[in-house]
N, CA, C and O atoms as CSV, one atom per row, in Angstrom:
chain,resi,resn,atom,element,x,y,z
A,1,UNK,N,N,51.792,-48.327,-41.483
A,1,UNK,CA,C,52.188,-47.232,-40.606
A,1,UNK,C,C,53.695,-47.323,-40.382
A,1,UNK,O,O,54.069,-48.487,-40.238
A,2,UNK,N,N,54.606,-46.454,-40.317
A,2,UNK,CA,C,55.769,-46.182,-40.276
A,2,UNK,C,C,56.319,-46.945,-38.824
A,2,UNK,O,O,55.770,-47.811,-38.142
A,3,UNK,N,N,57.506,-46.317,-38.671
A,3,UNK,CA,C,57.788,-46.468,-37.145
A,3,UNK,C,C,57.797,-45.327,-36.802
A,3,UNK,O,O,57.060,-45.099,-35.843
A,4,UNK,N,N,58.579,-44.121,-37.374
A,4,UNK,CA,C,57.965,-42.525,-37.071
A,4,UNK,C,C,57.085,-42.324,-36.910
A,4,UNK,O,O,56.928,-41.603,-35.925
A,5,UNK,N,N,55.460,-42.848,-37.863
A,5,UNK,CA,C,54.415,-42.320,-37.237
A,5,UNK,C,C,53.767,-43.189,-35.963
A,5,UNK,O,O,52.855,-42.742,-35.267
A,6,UNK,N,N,54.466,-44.681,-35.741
A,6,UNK,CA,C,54.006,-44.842,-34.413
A,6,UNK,C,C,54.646,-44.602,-33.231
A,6,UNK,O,O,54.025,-44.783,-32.183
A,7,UNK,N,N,55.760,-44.231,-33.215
A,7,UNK,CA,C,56.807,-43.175,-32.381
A,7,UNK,C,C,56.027,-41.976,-31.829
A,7,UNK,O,O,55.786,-41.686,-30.657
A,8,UNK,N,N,55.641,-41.251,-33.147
A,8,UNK,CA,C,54.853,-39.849,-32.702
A,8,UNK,C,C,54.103,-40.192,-31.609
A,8,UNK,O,O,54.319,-39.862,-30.443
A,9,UNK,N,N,52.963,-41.056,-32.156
A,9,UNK,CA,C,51.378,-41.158,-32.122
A,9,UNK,C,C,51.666,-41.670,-30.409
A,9,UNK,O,O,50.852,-41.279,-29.573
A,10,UNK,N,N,53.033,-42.684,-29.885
A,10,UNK,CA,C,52.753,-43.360,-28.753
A,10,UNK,C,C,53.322,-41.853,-27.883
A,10,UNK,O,O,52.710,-41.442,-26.898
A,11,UNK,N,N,54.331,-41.282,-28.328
A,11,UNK,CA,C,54.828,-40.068,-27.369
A,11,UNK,C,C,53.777,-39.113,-26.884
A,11,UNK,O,O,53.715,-38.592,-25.770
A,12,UNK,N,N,52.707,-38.922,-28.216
A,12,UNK,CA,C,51.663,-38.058,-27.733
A,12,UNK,C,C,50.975,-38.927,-26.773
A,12,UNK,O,O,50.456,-38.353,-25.815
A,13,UNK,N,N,50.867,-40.263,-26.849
A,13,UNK,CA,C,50.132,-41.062,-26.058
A,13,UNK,C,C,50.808,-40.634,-24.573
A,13,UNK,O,O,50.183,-40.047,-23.689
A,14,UNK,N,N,52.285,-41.072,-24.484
A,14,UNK,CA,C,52.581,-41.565,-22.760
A,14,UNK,C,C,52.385,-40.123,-22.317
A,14,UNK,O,O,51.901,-40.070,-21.186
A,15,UNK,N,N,52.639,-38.828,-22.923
A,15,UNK,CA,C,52.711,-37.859,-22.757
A,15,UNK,C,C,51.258,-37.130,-22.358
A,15,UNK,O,O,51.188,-35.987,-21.907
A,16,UNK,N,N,50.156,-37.970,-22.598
A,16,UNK,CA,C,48.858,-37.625,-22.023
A,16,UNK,C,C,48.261,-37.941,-20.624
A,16,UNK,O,O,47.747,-37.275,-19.725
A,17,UNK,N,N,48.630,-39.595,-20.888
A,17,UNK,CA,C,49.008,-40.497,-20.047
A,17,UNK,C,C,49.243,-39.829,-18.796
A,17,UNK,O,O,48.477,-39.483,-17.897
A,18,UNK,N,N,50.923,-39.697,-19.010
A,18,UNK,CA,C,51.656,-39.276,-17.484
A,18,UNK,C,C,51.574,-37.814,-17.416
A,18,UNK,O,O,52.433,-37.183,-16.799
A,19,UNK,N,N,50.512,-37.182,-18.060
A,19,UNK,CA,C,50.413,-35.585,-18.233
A,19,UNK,C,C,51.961,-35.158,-17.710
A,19,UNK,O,O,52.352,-34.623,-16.673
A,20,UNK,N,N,52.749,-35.710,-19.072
A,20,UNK,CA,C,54.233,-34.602,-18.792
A,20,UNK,C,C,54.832,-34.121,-20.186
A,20,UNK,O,O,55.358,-34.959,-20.919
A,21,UNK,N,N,54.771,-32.973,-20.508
A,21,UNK,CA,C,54.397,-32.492,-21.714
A,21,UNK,C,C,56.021,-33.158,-22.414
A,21,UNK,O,O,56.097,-33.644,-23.543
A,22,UNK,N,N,57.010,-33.050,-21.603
A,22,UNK,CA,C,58.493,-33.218,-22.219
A,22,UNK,C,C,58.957,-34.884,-22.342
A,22,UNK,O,O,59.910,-35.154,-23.073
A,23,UNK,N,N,58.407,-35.727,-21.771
A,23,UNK,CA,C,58.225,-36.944,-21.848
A,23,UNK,C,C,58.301,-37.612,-22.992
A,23,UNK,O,O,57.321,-37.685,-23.733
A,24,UNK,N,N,60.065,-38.474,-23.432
A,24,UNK,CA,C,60.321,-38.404,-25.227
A,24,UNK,C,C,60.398,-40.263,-24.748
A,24,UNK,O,O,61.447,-40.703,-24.279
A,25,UNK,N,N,59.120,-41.219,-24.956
A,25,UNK,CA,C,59.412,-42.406,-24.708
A,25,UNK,C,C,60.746,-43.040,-26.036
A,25,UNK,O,O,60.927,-42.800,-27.230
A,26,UNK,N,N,61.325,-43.782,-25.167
A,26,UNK,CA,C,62.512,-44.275,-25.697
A,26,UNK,C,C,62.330,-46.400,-26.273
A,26,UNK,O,O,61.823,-47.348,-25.674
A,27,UNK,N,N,62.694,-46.350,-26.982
A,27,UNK,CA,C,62.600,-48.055,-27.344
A,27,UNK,C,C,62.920,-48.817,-26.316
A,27,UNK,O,O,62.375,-49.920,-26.276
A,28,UNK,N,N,63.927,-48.426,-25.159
A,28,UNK,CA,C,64.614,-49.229,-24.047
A,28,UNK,C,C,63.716,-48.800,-22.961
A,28,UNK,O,O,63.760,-49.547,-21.983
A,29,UNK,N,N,63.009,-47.918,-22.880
A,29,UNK,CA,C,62.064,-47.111,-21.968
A,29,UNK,C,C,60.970,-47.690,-21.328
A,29,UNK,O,O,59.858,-47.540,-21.835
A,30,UNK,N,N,61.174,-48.685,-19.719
A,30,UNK,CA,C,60.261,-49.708,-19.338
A,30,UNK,C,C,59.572,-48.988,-18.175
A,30,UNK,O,O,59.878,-47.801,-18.070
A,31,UNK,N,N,58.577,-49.542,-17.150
A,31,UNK,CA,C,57.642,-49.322,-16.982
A,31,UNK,C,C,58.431,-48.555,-15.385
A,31,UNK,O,O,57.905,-47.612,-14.795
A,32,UNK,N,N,59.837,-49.268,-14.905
A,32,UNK,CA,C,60.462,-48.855,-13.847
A,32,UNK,C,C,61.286,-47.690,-14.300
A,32,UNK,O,O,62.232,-47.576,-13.521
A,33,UNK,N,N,61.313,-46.937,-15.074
A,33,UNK,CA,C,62.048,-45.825,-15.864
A,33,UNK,C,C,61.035,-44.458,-15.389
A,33,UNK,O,O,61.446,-43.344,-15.065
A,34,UNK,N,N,59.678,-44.896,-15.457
A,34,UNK,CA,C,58.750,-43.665,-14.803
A,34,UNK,C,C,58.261,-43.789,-13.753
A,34,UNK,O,O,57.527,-44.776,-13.705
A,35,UNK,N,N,58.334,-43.139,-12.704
A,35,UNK,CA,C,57.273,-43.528,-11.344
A,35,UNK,C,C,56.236,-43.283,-11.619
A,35,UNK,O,O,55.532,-43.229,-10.611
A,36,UNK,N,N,55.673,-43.074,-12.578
A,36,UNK,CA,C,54.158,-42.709,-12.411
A,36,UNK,C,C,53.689,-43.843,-13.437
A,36,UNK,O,O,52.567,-43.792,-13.941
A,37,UNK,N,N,54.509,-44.772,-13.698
A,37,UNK,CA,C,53.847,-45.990,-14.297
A,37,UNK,C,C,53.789,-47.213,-13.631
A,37,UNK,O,O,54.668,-48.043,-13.401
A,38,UNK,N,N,52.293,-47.170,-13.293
A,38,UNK,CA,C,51.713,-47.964,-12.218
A,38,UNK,C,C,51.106,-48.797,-13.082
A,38,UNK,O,O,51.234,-48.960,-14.296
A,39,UNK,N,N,50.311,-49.383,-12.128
A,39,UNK,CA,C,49.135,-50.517,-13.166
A,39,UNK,C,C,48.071,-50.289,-13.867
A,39,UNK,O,O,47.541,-50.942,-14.766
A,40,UNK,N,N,47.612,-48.600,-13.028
A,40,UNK,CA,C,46.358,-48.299,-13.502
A,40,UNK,C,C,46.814,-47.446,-14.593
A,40,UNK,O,O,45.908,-47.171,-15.380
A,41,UNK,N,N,48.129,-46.868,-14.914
A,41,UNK,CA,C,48.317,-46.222,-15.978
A,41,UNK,C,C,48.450,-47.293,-16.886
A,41,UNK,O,O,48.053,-47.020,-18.019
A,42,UNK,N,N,48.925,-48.515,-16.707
A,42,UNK,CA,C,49.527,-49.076,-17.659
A,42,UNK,C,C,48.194,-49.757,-18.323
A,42,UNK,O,O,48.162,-50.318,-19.418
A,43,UNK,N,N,47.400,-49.630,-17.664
A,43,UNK,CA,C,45.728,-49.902,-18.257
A,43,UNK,C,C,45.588,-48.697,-19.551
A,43,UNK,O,O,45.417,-48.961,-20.741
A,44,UNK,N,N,45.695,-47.509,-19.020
A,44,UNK,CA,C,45.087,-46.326,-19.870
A,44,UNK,C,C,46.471,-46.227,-21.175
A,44,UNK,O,O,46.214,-45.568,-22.183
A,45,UNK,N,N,47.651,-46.799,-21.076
A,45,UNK,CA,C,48.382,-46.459,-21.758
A,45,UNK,C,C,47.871,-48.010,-23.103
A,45,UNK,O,O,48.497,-47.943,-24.161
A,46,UNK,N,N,47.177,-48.826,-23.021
A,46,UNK,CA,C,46.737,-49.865,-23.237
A,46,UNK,C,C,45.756,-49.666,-24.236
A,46,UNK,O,O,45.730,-50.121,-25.379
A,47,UNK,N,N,44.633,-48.633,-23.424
A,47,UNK,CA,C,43.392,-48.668,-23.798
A,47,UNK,C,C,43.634,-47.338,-24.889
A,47,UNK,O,O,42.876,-47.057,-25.817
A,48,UNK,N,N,44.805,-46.656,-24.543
A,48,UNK,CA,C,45.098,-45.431,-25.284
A,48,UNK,C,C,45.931,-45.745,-26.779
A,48,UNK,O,O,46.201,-44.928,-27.659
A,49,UNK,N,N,46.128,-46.700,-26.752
A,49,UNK,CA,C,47.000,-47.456,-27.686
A,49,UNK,C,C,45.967,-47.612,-28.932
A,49,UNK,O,O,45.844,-47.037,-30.013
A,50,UNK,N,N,45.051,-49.022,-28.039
A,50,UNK,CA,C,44.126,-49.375,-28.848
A,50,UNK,C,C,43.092,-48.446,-29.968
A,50,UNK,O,O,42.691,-48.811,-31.073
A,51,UNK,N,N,42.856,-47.265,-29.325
A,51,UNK,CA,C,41.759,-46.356,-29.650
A,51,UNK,C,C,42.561,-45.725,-30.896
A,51,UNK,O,O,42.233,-45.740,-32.083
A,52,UNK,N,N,43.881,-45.080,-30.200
A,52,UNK,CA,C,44.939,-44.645,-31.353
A,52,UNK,C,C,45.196,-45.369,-32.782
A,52,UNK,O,O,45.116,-44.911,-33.922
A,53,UNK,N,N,45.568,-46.794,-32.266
A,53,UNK,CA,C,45.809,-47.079,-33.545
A,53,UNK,C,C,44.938,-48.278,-34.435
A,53,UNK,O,O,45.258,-48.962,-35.407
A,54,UNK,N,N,43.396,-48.167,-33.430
A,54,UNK,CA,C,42.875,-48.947,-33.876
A,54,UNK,C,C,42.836,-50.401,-34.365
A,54,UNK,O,O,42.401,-50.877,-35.413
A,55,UNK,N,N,43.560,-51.102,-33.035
A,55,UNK,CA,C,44.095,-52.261,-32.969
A,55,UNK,C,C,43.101,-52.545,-31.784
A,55,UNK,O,O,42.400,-51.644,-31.323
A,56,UNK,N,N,43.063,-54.051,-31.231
A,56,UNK,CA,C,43.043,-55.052,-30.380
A,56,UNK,C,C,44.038,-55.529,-29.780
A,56,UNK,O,O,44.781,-56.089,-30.586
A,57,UNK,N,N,44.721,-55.611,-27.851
A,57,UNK,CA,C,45.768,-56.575,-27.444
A,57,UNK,C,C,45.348,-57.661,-26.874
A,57,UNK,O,O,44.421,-57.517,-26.077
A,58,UNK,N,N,45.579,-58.255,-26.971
A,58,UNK,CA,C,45.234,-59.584,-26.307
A,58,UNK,C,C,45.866,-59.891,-24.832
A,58,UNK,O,O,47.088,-59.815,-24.964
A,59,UNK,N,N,45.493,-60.241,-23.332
A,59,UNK,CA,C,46.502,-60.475,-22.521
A,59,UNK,C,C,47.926,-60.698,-22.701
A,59,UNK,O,O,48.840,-60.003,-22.258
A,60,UNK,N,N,48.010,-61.846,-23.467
A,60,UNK,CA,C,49.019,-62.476,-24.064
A,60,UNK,C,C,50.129,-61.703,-24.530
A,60,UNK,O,O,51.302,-61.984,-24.283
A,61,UNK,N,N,49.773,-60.802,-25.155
A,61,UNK,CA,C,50.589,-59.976,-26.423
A,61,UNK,C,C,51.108,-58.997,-25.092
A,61,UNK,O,O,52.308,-59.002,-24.816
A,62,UNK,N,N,50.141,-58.153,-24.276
A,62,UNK,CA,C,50.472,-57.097,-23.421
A,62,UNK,C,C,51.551,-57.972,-22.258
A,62,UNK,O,O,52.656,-57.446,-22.133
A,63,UNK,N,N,51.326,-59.111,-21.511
A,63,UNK,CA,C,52.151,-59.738,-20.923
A,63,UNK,C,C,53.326,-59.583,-21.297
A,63,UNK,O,O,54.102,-58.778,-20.783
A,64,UNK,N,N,53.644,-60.494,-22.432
A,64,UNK,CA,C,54.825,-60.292,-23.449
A,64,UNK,C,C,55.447,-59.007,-23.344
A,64,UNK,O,O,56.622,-59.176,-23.671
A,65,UNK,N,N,55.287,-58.052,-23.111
A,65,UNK,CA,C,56.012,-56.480,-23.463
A,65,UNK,C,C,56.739,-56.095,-22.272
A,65,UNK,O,O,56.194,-55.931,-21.180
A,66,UNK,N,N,57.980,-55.953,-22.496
A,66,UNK,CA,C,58.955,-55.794,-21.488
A,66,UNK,C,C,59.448,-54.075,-22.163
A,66,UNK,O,O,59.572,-53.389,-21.148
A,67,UNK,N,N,59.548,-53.781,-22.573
A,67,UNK,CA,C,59.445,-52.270,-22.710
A,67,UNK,C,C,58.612,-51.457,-24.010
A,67,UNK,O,O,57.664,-51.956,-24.618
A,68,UNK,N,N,59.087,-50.351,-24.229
A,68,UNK,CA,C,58.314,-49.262,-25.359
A,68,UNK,C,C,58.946,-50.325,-26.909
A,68,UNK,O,O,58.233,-50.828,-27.777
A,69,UNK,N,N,59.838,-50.360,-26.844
A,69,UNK,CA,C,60.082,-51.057,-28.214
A,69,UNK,C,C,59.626,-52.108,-28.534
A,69,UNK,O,O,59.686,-52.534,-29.688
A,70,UNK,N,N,58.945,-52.876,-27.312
A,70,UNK,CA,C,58.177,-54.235,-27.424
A,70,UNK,C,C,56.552,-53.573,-28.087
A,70,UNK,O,O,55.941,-54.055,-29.040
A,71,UNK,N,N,56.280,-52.789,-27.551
A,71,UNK,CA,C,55.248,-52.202,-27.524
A,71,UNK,C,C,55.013,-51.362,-28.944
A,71,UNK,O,O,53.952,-51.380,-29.566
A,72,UNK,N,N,55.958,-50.774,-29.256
A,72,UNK,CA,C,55.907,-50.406,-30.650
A,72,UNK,C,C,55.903,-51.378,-31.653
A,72,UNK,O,O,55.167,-51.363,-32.639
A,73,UNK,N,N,56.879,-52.361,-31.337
A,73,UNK,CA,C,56.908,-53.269,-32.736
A,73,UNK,C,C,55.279,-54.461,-32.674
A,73,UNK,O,O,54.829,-55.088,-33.633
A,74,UNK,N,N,54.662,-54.436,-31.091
A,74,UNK,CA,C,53.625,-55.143,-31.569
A,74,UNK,C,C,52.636,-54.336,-32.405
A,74,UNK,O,O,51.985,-54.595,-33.418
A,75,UNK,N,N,52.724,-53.552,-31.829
A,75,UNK,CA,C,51.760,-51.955,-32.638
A,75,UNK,C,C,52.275,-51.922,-34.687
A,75,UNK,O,O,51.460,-51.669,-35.574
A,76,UNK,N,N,53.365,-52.159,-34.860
A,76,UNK,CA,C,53.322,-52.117,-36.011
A,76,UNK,C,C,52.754,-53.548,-36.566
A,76,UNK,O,O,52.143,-53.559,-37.634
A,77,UNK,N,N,52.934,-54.595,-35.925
A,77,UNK,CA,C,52.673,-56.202,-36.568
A,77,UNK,C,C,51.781,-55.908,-36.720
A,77,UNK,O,O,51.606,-55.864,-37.937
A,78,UNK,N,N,50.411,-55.443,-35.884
A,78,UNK,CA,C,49.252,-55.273,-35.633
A,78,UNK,C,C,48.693,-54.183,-37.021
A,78,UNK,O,O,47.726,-54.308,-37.772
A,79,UNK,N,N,49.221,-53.659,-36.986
A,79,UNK,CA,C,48.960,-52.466,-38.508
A,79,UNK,C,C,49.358,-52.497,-39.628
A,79,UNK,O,O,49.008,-51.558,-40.342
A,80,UNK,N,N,50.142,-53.455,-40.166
A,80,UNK,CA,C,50.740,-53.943,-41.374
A,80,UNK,C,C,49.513,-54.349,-42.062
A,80,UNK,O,O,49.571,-54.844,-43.188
């Protein structure tokens, strides 16, 4: 999988997520950047991930992620 197509795939994601249609997640783009990213979103943005790209996270791995670019590049390790 590209990084464009997991770019797309997560924008349509946060963009469901935080139902905000204009919402362009950014690589530097962390969890204090949106107010509406709480804990319980950050569950569904998780579980929305998984389903998407048909991966597994492990605590571990999700701990680890300090923003969207953390989050993308585990998403690609994971799909290689």
């Amino acid at each position: 999988m590209t990084e464009a197509e997991i770019h797309a795939t997560l924008t349509r994601i946060f963009r469901e997520v935080f139902d905000d249609p204009t919402l362009v997640p950014t690589r530097a783009m962390a969890a204090a950047d949106v107010p509406e990213w709480d804990s319980f979103n950050h569950v569904n943005l998780i579980v929305a991930a998984e389903m998407a790209f048909g991966v597994r996270f492990r605590p571990g791995e999700i701990d680890g992620m300090k923003n969207v670019g953390d989050f993308a590049d585990l998403i690609a390790r994971k799909t290689a």
